[in-house]
N, C-alpha and C positions, 0 to 999 in steps of 0.2 A: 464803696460807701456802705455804710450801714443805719441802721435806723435805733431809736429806741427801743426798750424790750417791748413798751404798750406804744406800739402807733394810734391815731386818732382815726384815721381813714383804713378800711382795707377795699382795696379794687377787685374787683374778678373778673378776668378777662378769658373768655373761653377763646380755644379757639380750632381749627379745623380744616388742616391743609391750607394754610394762611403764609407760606413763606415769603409772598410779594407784600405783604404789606404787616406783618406781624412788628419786623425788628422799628419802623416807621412809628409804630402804636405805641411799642413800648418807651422809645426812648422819647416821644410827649409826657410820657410822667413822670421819667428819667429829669427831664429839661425842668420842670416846676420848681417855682424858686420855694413853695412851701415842701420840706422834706419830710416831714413823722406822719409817714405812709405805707401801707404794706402793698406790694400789687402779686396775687395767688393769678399765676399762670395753669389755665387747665387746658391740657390737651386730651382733645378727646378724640384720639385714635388715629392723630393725622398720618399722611404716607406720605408726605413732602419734607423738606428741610423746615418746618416749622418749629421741632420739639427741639431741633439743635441750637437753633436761635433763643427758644426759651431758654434752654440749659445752656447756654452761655452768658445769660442775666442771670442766671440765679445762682451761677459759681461767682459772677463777680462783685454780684449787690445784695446785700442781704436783706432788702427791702422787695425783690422778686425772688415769688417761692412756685417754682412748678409741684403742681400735681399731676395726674394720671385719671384720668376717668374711662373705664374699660364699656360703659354701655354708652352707646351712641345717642346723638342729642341732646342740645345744648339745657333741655333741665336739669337735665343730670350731671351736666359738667357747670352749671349756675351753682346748682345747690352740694355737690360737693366743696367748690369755692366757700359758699357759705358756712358750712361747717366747719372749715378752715380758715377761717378769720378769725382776728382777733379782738376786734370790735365787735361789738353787739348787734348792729345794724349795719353789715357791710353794702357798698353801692354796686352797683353791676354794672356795665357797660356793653 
């Protein structure tokens, strides 16, 4: 699926060594019957199957876009999210 060029929503959802319940997260805003949504996947540093999960939503929906955030801790991987959105006032989770 994909979305429009301007979605209304962008999500950010960081995450970190999350492989038990990541794909679970994702596919709740996967399932939303409202679609003109961005959800920016930030992995920050995981060592589990987490980043493969993201990077299997984000080859298949162009509505999930992983990032990479290399310094540890979820502000850093909030506000890289944030910077990458494309909404003015993205929501975090």
């Amino acid at each position: 699926m994909s979305f429009k060029a301007n979605p209304s929503v962008s999500v950010i959802l960081p995450f970190y060594n999350a492989e038990g319940t990541l794909n679970r997260s994702i596919e709740s805003f996967y399932k939303q019957s409202y679609t003109n949504f961005e959800c920016i996947l930030i992995d920050n540093n995981s060592t589990d199957g987490g980043a493969v999960i993201a990077k299997y939503w984000s080859e298949n929906d162009s509505r999930f876009i992983l990032e990479k955030e290399l310094q540890q801790g979820v502000m850093f991987a909030s506000n890289k999210g944030a910077k990458q959105g494309k909404v003015h006032c993205p929501y975090g989770c």
